[in-house]
ZATI-5633 format. One record per residue: residue number from 1; residue in three letters; x, y, z of N, C-alpha, C in turn. Coordinates in steps of 0.001 Angstrom, whole numbers, always signed. Example, Ala and Ser with C-alpha at 12.3 -4.5 7.8 and 13.67 -1.06 7.14 Angstrom:
<rs>
     n   res      n_c1      n_c2      n_c3     ca_c1     ca_c2     ca_c3      c_c1      c_c2      c_c3
     1   Ala    +13190     -5690     +7800    +12300     -4500     +7800    +13200     -3300     +7800
     2   Ser    +12850     -2250     +7080    +13670     -1060     +7140    +12900       +30     +7870
</rs>
This chain:
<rs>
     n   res      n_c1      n_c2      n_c3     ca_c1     ca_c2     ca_c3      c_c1      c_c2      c_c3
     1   Unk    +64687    +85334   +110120    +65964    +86026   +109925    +65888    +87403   +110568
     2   Unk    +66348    +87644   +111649    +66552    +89006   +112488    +67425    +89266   +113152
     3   Unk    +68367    +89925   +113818    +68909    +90163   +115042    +68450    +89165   +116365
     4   Unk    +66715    +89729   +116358    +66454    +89407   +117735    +66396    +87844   +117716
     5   Unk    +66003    +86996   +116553    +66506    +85550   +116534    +67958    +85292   +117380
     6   Unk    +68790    +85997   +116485    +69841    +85782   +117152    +70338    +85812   +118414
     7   Unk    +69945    +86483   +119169    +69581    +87024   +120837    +68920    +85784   +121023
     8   Unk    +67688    +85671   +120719    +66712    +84159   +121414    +67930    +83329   +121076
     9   Unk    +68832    +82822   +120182    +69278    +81251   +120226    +70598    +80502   +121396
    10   Unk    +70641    +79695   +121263    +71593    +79445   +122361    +73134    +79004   +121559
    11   Unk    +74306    +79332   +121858    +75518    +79281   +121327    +76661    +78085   +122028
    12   Unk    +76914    +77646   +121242    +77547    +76411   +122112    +78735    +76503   +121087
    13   Unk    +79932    +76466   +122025    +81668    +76514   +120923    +81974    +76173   +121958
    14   Unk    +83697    +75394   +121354    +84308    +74514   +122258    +85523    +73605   +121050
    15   Unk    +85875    +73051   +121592    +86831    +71933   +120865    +87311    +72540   +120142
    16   Unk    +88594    +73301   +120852    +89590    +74147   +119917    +90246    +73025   +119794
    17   Unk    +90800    +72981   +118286    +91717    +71581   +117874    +93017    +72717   +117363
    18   Unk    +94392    +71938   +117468    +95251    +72819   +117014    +96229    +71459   +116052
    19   Unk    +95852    +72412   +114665    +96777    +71169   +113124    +98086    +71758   +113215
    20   Unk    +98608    +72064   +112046   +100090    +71838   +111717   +100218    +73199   +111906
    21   Unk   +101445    +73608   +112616   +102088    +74886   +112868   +103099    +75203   +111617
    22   Unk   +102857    +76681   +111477   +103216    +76934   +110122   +103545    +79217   +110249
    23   Unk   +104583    +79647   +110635   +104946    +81049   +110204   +105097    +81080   +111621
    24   Unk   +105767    +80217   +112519   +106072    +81086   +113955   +106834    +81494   +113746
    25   Unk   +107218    +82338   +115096   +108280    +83619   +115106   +108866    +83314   +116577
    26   Unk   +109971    +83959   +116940   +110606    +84004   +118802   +109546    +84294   +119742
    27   Unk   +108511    +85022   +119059   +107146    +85404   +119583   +106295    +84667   +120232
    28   Unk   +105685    +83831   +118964   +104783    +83253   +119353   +104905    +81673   +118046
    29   Unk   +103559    +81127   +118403   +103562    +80025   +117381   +102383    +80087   +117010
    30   Unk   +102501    +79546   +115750   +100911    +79926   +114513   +100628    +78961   +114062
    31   Unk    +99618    +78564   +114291    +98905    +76896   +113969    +97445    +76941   +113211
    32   Unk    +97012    +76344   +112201    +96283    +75906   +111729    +95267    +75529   +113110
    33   Unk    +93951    +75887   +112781    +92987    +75380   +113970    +91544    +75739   +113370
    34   Unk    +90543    +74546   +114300    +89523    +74485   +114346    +88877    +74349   +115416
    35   Unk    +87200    +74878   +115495    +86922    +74379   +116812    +85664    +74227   +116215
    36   Unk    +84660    +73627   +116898    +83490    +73611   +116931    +82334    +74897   +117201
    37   Unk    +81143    +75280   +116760    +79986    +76086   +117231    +79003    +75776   +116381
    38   Unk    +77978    +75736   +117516    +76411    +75258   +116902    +76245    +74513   +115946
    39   Unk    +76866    +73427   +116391    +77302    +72325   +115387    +78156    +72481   +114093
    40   Unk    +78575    +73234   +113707    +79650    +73385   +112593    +81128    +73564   +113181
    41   Unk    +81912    +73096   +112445    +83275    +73126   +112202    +83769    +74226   +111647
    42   Unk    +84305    +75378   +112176    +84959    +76317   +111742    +86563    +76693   +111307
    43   Unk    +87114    +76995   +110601    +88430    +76721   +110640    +89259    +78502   +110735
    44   Unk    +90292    +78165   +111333    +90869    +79548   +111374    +92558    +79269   +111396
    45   Unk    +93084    +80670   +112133    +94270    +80533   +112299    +94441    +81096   +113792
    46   Unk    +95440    +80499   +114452    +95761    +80596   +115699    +97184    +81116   +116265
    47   Unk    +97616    +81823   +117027    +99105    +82646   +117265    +98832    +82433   +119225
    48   Unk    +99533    +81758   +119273    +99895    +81472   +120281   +100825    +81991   +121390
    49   Unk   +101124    +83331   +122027   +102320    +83869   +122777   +103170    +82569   +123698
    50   Unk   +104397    +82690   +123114   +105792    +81587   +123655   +105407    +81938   +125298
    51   Unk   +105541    +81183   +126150   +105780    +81568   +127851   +104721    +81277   +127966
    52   Unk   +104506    +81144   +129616   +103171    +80978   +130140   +102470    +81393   +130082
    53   Unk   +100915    +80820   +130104    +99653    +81421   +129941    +99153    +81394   +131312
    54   Unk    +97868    +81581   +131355    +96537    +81631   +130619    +97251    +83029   +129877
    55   Unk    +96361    +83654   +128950    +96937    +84557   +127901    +95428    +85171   +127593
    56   Unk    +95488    +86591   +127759    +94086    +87336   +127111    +94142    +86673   +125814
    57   Unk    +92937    +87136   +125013    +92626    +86600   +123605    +91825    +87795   +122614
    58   Unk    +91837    +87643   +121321    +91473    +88549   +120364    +91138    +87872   +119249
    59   Unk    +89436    +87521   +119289    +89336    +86889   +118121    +89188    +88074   +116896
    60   Unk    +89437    +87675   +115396    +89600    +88670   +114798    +88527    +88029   +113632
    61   Unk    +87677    +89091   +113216    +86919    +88538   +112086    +87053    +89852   +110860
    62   Unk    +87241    +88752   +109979    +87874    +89690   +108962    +86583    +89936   +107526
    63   Unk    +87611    +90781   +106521    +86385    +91349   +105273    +86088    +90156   +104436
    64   Unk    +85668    +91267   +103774    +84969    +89912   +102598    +86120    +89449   +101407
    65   Unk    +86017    +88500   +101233    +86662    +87577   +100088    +85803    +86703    +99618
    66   Unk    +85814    +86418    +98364    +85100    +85818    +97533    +85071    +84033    +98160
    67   Unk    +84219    +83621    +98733    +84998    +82713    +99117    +85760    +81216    +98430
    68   Unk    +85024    +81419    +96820    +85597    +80741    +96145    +86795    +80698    +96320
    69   Unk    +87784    +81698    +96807    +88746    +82301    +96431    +89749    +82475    +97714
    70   Unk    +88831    +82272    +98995    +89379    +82264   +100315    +90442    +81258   +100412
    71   Unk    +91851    +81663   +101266    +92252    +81022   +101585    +92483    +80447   +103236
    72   Unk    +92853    +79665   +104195    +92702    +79736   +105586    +93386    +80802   +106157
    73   Unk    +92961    +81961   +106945    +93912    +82643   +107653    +94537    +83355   +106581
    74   Unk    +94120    +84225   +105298    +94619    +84485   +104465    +94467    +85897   +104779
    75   Unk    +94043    +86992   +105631    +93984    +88303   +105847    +93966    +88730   +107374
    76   Unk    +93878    +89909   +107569    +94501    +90501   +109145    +95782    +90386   +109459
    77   Unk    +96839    +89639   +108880    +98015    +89335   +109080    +99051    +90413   +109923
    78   Unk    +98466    +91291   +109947    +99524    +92490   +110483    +99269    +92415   +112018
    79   Unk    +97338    +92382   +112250    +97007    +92432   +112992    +97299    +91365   +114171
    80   Unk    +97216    +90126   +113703    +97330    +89148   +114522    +99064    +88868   +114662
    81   Unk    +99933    +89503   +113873   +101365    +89270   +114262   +101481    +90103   +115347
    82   Unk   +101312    +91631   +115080   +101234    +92651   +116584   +100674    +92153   +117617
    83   Unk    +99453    +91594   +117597    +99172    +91289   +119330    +99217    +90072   +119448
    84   Unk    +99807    +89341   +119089   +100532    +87865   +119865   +101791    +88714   +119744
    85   Unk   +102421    +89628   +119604   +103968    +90005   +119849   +103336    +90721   +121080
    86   Unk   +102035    +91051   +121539   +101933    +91796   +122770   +101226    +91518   +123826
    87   Unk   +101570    +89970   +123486   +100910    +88672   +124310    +99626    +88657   +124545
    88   Unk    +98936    +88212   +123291    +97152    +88124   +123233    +97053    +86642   +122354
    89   Unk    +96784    +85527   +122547    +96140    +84535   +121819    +95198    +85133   +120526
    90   Unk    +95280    +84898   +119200    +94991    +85774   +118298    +93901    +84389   +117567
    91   Unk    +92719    +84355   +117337    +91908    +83372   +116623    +91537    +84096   +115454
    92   Unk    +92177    +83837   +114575    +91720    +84368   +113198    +90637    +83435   +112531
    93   Unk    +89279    +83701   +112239    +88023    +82905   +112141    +88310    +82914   +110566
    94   Unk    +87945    +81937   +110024    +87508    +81681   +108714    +85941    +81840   +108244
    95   Unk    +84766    +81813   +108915    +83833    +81727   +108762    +83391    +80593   +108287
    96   Unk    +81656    +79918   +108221    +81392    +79021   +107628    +81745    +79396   +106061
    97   Unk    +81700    +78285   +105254    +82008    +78302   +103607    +82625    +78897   +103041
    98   Unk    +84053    +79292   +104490    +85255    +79770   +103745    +86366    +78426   +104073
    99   Unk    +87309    +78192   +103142    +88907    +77219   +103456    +87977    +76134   +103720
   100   Unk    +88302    +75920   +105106    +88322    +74412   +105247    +86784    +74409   +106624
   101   Unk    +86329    +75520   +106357    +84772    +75118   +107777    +83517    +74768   +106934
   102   Unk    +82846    +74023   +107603    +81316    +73608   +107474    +80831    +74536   +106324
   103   Unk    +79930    +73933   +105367    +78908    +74552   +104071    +77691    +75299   +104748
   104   Unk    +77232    +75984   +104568    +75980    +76590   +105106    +75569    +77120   +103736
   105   Unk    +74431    +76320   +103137    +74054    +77181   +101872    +72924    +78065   +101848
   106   Unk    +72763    +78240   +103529    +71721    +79292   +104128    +72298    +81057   +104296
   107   Unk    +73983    +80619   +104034    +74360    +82029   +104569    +73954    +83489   +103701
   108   Unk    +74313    +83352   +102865    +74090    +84106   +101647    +72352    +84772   +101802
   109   Unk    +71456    +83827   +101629    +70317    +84113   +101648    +69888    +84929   +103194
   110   Unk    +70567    +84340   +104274    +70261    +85253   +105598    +71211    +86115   +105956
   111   Unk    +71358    +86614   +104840    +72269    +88141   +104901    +73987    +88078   +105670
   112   Unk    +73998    +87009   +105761    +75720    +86611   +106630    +75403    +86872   +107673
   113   Unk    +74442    +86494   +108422    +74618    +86461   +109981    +74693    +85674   +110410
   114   Unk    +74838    +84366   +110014    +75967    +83477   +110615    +76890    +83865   +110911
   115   Unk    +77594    +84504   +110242    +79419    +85246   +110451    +79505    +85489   +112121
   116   Unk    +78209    +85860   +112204    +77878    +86829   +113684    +77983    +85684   +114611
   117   Unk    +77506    +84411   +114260    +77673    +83356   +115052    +78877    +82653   +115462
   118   Unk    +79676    +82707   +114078    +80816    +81821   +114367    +82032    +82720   +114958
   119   Unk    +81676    +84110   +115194    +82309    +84655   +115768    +82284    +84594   +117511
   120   Unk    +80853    +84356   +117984    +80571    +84423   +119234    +80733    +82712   +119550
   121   Unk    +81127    +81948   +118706    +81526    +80993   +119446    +82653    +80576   +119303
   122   Unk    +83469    +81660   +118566    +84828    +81596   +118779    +85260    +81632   +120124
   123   Unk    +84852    +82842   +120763    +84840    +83585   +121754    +85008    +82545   +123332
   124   Unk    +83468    +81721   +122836    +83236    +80688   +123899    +84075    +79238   +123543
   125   Unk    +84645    +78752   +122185    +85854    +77905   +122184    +87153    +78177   +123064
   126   Unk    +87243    +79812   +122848    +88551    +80266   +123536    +88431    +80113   +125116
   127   Unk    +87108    +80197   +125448    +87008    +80237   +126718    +87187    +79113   +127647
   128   Unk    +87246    +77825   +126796    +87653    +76835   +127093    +88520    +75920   +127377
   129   Unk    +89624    +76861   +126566    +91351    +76311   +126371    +91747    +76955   +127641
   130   Unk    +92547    +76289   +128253    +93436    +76190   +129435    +94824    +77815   +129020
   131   Unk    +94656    +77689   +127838    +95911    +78618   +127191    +95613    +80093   +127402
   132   Unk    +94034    +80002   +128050    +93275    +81582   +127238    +92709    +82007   +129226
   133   Unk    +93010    +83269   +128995    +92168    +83551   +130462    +90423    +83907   +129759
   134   Unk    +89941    +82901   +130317    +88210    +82769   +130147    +87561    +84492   +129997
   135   Unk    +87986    +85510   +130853    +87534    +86218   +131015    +87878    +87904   +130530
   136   Unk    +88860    +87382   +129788    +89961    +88722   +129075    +89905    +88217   +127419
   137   Unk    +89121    +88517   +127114    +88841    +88222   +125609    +87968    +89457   +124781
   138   Unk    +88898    +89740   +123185    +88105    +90762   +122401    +87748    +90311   +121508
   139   Unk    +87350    +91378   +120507    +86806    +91665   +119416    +87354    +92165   +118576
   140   Unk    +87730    +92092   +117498    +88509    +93149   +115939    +88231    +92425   +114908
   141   Unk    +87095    +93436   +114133    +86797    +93084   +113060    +86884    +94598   +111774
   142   Unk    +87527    +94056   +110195    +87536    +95302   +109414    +86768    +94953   +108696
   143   Unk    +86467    +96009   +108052    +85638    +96230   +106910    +83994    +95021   +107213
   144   Unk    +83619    +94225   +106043    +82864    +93318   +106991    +82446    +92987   +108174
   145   Unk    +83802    +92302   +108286    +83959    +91880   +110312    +83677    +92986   +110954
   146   Unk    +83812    +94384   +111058    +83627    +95636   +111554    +81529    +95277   +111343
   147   Unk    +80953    +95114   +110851    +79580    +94459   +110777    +78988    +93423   +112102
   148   Unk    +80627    +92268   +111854    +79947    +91464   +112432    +80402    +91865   +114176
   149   Unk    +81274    +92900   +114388    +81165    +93183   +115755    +80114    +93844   +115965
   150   Unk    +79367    +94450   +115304    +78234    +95663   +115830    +76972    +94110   +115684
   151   Unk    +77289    +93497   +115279    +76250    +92206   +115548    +76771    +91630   +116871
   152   Unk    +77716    +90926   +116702    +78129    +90592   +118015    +77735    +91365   +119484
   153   Unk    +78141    +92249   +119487    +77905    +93388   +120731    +76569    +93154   +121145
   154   Unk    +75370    +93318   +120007    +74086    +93703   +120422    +73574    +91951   +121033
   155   Unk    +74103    +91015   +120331    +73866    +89595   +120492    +74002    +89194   +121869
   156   Unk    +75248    +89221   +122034    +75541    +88584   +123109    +76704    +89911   +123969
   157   Unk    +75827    +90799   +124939    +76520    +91643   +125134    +77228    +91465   +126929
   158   Unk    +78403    +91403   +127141    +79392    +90490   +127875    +80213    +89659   +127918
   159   Unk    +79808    +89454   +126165    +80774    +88043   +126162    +82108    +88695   +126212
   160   Unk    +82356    +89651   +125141    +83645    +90700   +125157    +84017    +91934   +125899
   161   Unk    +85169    +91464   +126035    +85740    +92751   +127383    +85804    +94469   +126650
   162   Unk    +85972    +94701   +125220    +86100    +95659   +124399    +85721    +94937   +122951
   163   Unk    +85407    +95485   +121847    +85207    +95550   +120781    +86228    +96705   +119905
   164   Unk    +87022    +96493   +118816    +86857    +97228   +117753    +86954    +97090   +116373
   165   Unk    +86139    +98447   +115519    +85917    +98173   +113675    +86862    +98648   +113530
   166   Unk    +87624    +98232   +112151    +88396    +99101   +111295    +87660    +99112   +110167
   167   Unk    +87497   +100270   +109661    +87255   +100703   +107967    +85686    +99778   +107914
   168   Unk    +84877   +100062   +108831    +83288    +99060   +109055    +82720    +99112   +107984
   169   Unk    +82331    +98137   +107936    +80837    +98431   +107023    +79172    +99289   +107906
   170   Unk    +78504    +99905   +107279    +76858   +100571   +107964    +76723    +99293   +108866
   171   Unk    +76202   +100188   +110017    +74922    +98947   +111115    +73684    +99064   +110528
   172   Unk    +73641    +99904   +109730    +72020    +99983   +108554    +72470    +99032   +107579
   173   Unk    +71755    +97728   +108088    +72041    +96633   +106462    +71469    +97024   +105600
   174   Unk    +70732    +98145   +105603    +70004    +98276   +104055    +71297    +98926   +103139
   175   Unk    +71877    +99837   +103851    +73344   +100451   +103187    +73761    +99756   +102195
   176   Unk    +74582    +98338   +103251    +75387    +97139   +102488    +74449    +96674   +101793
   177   Unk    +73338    +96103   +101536    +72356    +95351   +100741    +72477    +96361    +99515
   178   Unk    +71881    +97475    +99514    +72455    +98500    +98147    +73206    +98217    +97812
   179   Unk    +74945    +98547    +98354    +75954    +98497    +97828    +76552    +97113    +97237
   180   Unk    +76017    +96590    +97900    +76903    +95496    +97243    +76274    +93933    +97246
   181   Unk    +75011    +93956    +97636    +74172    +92717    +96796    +72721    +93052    +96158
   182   Unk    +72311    +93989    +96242    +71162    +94766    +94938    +71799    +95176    +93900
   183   Unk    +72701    +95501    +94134    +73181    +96480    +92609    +74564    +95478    +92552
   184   Unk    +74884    +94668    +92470    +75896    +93607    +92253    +74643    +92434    +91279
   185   Unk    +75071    +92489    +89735    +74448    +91778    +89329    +74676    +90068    +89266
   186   Unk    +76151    +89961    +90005    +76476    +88927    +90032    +75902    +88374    +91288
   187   Unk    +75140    +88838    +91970    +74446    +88221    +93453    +73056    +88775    +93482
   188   Unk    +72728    +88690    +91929    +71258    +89062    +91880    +70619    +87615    +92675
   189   Unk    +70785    +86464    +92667    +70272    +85358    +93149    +69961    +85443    +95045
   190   Unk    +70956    +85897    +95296    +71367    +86287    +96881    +70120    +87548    +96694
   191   Unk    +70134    +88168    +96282    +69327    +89571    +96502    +67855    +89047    +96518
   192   Unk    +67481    +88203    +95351    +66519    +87943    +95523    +65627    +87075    +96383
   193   Unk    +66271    +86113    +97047    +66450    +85247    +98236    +66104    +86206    +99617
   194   Unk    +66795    +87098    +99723    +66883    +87771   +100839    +65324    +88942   +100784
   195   Unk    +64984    +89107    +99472    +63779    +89923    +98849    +62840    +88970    +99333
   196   Unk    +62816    +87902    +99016    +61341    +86627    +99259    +61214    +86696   +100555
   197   Unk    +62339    +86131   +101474    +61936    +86418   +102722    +61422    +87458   +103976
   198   Unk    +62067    +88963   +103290    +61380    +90002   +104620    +61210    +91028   +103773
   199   Unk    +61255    +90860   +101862    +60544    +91893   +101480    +61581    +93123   +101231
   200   Unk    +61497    +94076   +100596    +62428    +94942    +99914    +62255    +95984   +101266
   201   Unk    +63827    +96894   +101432    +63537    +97978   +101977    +62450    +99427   +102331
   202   Unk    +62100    +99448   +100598    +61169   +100137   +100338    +59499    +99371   +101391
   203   Unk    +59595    +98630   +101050    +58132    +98138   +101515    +57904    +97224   +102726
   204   Unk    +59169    +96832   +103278    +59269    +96648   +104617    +60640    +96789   +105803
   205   Unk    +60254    +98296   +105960    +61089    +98849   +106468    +61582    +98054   +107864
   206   Unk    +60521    +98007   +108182    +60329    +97165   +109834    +61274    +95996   +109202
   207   Unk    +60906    +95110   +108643    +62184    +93851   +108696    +63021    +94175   +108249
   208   Unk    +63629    +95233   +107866    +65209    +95436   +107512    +65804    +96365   +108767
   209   Unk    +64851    +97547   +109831    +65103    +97641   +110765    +65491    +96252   +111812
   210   Unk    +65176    +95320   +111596    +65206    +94018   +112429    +66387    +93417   +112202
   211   Unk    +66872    +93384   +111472    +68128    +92766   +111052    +69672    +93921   +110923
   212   Unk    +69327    +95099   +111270    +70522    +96218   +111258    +70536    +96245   +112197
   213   Unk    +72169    +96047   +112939    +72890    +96204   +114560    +72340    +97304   +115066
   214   Unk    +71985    +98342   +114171    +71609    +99843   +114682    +70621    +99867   +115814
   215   Unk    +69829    +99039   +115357    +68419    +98938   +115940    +68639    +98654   +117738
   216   Unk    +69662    +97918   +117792    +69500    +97083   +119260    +70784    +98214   +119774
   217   Unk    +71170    +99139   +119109    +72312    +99821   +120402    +72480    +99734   +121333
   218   Unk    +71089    +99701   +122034    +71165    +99558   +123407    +71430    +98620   +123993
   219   Unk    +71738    +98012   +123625    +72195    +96566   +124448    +73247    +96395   +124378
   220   Unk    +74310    +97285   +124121    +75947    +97315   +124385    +75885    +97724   +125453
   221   Unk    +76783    +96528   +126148    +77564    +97049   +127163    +79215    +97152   +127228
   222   Unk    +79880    +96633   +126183    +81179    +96947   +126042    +81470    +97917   +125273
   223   Unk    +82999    +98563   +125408    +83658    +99759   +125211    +83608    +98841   +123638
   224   Unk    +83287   +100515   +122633    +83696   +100058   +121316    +85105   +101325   +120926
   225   Unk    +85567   +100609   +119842    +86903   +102080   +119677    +86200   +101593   +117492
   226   Unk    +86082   +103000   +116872    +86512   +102610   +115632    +87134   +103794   +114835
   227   Unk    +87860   +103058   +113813    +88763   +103257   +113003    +88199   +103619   +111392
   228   Unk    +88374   +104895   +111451    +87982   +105392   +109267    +88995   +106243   +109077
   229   Unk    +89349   +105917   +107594    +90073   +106692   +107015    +88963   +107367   +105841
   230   Unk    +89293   +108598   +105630    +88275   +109909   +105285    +88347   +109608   +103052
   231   Unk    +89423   +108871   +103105    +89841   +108992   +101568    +88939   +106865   +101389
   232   Unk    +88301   +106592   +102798    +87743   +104863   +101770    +87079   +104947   +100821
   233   Unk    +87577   +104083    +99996    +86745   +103928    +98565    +85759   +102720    +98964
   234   Unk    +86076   +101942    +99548    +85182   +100585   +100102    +83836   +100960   +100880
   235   Unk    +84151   +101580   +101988    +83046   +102039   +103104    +82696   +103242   +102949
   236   Unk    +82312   +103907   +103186    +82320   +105445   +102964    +82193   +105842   +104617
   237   Unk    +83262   +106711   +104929    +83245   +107288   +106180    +82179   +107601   +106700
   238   Unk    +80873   +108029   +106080    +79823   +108372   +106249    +78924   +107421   +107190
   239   Unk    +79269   +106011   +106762    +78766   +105123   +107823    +79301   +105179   +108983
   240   Unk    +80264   +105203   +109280    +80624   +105288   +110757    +80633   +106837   +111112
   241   Unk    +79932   +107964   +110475    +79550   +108873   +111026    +78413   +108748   +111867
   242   Unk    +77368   +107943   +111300    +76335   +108219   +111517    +75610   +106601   +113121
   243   Unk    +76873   +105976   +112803    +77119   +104903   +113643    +77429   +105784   +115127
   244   Unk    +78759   +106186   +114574    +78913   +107319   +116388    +77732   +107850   +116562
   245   Unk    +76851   +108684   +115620    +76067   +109107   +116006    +74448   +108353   +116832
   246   Unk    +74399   +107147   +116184    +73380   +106349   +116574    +73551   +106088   +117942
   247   Unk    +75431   +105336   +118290    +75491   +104848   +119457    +75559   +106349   +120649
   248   Unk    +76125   +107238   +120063    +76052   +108320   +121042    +74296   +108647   +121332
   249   Unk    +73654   +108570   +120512    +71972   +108716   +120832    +71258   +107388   +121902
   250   Unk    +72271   +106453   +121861    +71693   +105241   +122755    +72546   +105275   +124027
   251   Unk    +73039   +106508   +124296    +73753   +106574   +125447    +75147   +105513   +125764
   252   Unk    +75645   +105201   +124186    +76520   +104149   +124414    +78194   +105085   +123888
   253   Unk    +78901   +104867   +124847    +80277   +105239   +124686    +81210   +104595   +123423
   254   Unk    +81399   +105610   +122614    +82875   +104920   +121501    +83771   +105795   +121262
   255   Unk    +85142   +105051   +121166    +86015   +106278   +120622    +86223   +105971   +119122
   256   Unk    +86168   +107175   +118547    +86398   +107560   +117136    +87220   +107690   +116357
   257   Unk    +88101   +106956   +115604    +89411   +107990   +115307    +89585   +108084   +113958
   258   Unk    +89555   +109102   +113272    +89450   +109413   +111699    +90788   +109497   +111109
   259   Unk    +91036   +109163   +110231    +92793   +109473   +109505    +92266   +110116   +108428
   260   Unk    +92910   +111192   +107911    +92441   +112140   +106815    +93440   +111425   +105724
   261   Unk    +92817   +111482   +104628    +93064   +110988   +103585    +93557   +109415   +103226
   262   Unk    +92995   +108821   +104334    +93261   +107136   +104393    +91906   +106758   +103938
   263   Unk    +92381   +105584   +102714    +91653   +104710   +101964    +91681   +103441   +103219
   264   Unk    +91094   +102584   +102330    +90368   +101380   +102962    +91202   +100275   +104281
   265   Unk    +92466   +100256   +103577    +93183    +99542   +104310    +94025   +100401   +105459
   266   Unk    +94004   +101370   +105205    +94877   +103071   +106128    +96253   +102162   +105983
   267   Unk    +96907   +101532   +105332    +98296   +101469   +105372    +98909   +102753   +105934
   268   Unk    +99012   +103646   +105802   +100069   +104884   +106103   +100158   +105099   +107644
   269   Unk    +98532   +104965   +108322    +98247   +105397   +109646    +97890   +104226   +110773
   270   Unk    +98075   +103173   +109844    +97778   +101472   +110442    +98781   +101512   +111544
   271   Unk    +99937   +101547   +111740   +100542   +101750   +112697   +100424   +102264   +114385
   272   Unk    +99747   +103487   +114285    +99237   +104073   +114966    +97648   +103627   +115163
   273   Unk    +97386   +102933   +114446    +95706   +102689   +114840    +95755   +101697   +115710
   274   Unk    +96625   +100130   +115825    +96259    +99426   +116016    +97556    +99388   +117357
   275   Unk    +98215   +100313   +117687    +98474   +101095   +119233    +97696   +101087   +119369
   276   Unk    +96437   +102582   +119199    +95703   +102341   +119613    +94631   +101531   +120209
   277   Unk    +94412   +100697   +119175    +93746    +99479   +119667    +94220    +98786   +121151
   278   Unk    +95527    +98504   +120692    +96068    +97790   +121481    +95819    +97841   +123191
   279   Unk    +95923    +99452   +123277    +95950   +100442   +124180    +94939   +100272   +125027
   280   Unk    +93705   +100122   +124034    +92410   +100295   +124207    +91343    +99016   +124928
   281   Unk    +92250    +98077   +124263    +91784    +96805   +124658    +92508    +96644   +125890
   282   Unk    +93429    +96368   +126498    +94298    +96115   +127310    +93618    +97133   +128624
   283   Unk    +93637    +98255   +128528    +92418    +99068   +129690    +91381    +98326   +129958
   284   Unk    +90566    +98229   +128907    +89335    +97705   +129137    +89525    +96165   +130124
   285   Unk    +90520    +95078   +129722    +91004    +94168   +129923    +91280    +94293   +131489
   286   Unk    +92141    +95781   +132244    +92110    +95844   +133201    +93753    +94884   +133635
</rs>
């Protein structure tokens, strides 16, 4: 269980399937979908821009939900209506052992870096559809998903034309492991799982350096943009302080953008962020 595993393995996605269409708009059309990666079945949601393609793309990986509790395509909703209204193919990922994708009863115990997987073969499903230009494809992930792009990036760095977090979680997994599966007594089982295999922070620093995005900075080569609001109760701004600061020490370019007194979701300044985004991706896109 490391990062650099993840780097050694090989990623295979493909067989975008598209089910029952369900919340289109004059825009676009929104379909139930699955595709295949590294042998699992993933399920998501799909927004399709009306008119001709090929069509850039934006897979979006989203926060955490219980997944007892997950529903398909049940969050980002704002996000993926705006850019299929600004003609981007929008793959909203479900992850394994959320809705309706493949069981992995490995995830939990290897810290969710699968997530990191089924995101990068979103990427390469999209690249396959006739609908999608192969070569104009992003990244947007919040809270969580803001994790699994700083995994993504270091993984497989090229696959995406731009990357960006909203409201991230630390690229120091020891952060998130504190916050919210050591001291979560309801995932004492998960904690301890993840303890057997590389050993507590305290006493093996080196394998928890191995498994935090931080570690591999250098191996970005795409533009990142991220997004904190100064009032999160979820993340603490503090992580993506110290994130700019890591990637600015690895000679890697990001833009920053802080909203003062925005909590987790920045409802008030969401508007303006995800212009930005928009903005941001679409340059890079060229």
């Amino acid at each position: 269980m490391s990062i650099q595993a993840l780097i050694d393995k090989t990623y295979t996605g493909g067989d975008l399937r598209l089910g029952t269409e369900r919340g289109s708009t004059s825009a676009y059309r929104q379909y139930y979908a699955t595709y295949r990666g590294n042998g699992l079945t993933i399920s998501g949601r799909i927004n399709i821009p009306r008119g001709d393609g090929p069509f850039p793309a934006v897979v979006l990986a989203h926060g955490y939900v219980d997944v007892d509790e997950y529903t398909n395509g049940e969050t980002m909703l704002r996000e993926r209506d705006y850019l299929a209204r600004q003609g981007y193919v929008t793959l909203h990922i479900d992850y394994r052992n959320h809705a309706q994708s493949s069981k992995d009863p490995d995830a939990e115990g290897n810290l969710r870096l699968g997530y990191t997987e089924d995101a990068i073969t979103a990427a390469l499903a999209l690249q396959k559809d006739s609908r999608v230009d192969p070569d104009r494809i992003a990244l947007i992930g919040r809270s969580m998903g803001g994790g699994v792009v700083y995994n993504a990036l270091v993984v497989k760095p090229g696959l995406f034309k731009a990357a960006v977090a909203y409201a991230p979680v630390s690229s120091d997994t020891v952060d998130n492991f504190d916050k919210w599966t050591r001291g979560d007594d309801e995932r004492s089982g998960a904690a301890a799982r993840i303890i057997k295999q590389i050993g507590t922070p305290e006493d093996q620093p080196r394998n928890w350096a191995a498994v935090s995005p931080r570690t591999y900075f250098s191996r970005i080569t795409e533009p990142l943009m991220i997004h904190h609001g100064t009032a999160d109760e979820d993340c603490p701004i503090a992580w993506s302080e110290e994130t700019v600061a890591a990637l600015k020490k690895a000679g890697k370019p990001v833009t920053y953008h802080v909203y003062p007194g925005q909590r987790h979701t920045m409802v008030a300044q969401w508007p303006l962020s995800i212009r930005r985004s928009e903005a941001f991706i679409a340059d890079a896109m060229g």
